[in-house]
OpenMM code with the backbone's topology and positions (N, CA, C; nanometers):
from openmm import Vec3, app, unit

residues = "UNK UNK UNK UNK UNK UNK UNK UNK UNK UNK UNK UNK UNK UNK UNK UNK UNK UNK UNK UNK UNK UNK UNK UNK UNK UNK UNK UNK UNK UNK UNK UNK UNK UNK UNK UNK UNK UNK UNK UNK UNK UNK UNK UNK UNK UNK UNK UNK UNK UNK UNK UNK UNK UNK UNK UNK UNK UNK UNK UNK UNK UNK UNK UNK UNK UNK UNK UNK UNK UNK UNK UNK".split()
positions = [
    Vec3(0.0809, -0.1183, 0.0000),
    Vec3(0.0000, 0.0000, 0.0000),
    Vec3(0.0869, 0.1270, 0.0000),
    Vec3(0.2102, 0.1400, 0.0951),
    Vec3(0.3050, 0.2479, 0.0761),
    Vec3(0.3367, 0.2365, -0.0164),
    Vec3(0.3912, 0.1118, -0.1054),
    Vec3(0.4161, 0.1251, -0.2332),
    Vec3(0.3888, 0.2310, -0.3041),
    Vec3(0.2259, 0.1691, -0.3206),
    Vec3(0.1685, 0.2637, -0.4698),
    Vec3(0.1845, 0.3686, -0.4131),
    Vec3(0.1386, 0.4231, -0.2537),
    Vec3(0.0744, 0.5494, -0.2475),
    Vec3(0.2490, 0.6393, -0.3011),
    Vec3(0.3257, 0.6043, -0.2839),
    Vec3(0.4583, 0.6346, -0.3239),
    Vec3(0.4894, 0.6654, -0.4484),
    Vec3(0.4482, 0.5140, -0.5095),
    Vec3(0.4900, 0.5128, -0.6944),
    Vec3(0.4137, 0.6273, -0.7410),
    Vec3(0.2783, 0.6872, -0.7134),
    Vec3(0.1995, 0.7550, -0.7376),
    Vec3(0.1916, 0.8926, -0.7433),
    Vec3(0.2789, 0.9136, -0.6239),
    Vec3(0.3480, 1.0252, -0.5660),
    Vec3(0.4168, 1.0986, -0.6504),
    Vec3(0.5822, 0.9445, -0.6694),
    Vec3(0.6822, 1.0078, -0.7982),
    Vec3(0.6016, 1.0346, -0.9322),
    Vec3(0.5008, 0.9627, -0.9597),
    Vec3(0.4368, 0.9757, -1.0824),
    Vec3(0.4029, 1.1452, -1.0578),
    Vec3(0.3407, 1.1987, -0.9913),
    Vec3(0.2470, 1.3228, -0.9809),
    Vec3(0.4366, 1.4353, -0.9844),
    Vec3(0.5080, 1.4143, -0.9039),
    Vec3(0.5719, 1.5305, -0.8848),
    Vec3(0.7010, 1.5267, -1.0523),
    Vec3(0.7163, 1.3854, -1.1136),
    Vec3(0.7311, 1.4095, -1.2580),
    Vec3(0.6860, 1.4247, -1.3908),
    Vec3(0.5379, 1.4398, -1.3520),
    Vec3(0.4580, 1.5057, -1.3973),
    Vec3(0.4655, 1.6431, -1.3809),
    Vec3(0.4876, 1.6933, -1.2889),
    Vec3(0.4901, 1.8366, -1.2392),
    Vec3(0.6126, 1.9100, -1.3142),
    Vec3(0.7330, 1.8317, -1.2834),
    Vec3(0.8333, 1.8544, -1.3203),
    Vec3(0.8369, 1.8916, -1.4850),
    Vec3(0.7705, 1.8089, -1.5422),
    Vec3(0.7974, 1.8125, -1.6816),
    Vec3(0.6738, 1.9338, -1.7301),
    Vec3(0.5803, 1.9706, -1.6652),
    Vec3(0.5133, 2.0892, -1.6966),
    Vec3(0.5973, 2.2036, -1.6818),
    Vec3(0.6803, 2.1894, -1.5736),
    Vec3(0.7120, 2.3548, -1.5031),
    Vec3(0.8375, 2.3377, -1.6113),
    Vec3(0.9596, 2.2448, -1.6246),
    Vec3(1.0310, 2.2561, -1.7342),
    Vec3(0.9898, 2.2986, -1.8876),
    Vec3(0.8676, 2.2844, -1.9086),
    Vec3(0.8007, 2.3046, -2.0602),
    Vec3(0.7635, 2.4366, -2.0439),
    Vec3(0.7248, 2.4933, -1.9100),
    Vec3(0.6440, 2.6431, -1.9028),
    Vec3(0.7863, 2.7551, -1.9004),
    Vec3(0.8513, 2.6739, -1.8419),
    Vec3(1.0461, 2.7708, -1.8297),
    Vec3(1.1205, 2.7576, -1.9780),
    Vec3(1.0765, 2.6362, -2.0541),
    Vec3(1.1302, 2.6939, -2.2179),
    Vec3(1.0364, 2.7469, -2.2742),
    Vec3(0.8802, 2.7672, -2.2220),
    Vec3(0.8302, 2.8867, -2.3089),
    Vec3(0.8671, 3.0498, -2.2933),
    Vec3(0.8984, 3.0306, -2.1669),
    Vec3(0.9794, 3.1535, -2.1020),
    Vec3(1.0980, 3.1930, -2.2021),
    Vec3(1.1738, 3.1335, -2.1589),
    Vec3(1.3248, 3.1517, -2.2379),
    Vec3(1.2593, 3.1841, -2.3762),
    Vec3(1.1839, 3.1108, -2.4691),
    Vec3(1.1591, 3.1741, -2.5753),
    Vec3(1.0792, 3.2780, -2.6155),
    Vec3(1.0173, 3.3095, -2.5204),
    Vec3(0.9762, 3.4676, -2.5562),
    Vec3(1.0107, 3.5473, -2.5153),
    Vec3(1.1281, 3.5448, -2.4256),
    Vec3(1.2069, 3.5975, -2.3449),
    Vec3(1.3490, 3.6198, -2.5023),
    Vec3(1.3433, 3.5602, -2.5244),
    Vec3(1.4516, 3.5634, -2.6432),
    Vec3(1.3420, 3.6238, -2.8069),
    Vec3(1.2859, 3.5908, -2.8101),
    Vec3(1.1738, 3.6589, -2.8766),
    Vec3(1.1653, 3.8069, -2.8560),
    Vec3(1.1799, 3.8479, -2.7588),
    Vec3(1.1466, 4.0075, -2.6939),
    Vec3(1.2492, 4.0619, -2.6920),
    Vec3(1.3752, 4.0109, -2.6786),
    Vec3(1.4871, 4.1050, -2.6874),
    Vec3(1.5157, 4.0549, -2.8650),
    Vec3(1.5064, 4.0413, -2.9342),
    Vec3(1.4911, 4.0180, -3.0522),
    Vec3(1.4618, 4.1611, -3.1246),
    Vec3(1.3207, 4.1685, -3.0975),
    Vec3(1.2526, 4.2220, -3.1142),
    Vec3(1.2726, 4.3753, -3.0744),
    Vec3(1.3290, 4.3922, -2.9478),
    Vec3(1.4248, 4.5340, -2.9080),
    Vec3(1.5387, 4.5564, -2.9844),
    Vec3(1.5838, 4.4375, -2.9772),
    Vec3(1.7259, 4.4871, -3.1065),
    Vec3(1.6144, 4.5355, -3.2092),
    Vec3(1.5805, 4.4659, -3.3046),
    Vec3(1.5538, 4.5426, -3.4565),
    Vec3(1.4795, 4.6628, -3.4229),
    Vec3(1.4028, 4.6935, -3.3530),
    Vec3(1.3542, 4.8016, -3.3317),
    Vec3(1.4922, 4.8989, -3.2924),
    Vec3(1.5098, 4.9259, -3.2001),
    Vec3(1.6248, 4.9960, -3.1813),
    Vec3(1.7578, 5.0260, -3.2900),
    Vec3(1.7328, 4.9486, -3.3982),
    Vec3(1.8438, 4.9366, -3.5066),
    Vec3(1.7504, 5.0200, -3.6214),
    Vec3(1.5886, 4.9960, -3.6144),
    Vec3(1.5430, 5.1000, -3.7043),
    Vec3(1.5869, 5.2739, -3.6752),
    Vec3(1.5718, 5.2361, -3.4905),
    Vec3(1.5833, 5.3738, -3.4120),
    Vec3(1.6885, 5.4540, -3.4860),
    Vec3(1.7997, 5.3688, -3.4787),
    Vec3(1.9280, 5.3991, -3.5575),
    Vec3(1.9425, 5.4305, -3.6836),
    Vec3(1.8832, 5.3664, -3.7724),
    Vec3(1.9035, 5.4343, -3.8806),
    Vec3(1.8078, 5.5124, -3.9384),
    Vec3(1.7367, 5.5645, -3.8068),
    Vec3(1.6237, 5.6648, -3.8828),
    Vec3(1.6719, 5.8164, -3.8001),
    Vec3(1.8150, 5.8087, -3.6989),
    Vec3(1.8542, 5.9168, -3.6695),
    Vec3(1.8271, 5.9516, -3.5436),
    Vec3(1.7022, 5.8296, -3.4523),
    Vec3(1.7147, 5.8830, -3.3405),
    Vec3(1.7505, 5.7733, -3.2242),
    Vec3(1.8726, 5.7276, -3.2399),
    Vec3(1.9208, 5.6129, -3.1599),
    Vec3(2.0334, 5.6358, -3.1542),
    Vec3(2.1455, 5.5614, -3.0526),
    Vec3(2.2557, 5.5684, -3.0767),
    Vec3(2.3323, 5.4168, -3.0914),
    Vec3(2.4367, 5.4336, -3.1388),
    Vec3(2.5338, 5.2961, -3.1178),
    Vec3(2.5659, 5.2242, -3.0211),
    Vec3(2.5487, 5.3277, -2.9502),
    Vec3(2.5566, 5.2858, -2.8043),
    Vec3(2.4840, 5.1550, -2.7091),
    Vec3(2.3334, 5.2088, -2.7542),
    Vec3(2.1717, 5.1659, -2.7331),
    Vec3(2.1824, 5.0100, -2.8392),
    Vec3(2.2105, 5.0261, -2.9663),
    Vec3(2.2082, 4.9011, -3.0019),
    Vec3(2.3390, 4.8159, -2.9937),
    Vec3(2.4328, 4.9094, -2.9367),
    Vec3(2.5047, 4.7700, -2.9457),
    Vec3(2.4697, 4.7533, -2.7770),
    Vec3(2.3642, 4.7729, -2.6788),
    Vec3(2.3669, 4.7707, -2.5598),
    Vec3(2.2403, 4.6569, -2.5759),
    Vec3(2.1558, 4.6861, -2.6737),
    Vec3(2.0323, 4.5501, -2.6833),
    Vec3(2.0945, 4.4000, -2.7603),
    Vec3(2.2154, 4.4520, -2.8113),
    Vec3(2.2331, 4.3349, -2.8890),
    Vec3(2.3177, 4.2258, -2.7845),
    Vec3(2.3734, 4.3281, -2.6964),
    Vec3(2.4582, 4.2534, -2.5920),
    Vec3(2.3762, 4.1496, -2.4992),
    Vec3(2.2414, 4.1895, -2.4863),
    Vec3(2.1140, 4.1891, -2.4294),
    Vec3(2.0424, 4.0679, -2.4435),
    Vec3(2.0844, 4.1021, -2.6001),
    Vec3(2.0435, 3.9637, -2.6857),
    Vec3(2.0753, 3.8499, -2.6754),
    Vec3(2.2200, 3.8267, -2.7108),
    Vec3(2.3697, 3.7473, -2.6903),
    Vec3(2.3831, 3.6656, -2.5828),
    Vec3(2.3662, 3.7885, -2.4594),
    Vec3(2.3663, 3.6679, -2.3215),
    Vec3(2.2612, 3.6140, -2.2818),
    Vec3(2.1375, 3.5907, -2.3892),
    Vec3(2.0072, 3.5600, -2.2784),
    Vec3(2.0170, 3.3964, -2.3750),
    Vec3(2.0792, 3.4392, -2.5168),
    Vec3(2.0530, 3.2831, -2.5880),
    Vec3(2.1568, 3.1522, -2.4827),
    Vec3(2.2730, 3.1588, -2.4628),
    Vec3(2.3070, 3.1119, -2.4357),
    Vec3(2.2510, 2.9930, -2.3060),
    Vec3(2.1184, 3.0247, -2.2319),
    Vec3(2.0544, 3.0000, -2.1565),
    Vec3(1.9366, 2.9001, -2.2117),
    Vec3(1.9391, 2.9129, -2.3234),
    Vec3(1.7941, 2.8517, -2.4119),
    Vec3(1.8663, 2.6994, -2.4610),
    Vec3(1.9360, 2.6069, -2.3787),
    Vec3(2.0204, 2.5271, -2.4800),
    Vec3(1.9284, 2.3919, -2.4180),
    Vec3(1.9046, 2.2945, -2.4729),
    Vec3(1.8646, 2.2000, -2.4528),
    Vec3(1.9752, 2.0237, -2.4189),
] * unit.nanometer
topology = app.Topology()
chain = topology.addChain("A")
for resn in residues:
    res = topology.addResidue(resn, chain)
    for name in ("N", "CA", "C"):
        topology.addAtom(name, app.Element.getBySymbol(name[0]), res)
């Protein structure tokens, strides 16, 4: 009876596990999605005169260190 109530247990909390891991790479990818998305914007900023080099090379840096986190 401890058995199952046990086996049942690990069943439920790797179950859990594998949701909250699937909900943390949807994270990371829209999380990488969004700074994406700040770079090119900020690079239009730039070449339409009101941005600086500064700013995009500060989103792209932004960019750079968040992929490295997305690795499977």
């Amino acid at each position: 009876m401890l058995v199952n109530f046990l086996y049942r247990e690990s069943k439920s909390v790797r179950q859990l596990n594998k949701m909250l891991y699937l909900k943390q790479v949807d994270l990371y990818t829209q999380t990488i999605e969004d700074y994406s998305k700040l770079l090119q914007e900020e690079q239009q900023l730039f070449n339409s005169g009101k941005s600086t080099l500064f700013m995009v090379n500060l989103r792209e840096i932004s960019y750079i260190n968040t992929r490295p986190y997305y690795m499977f």
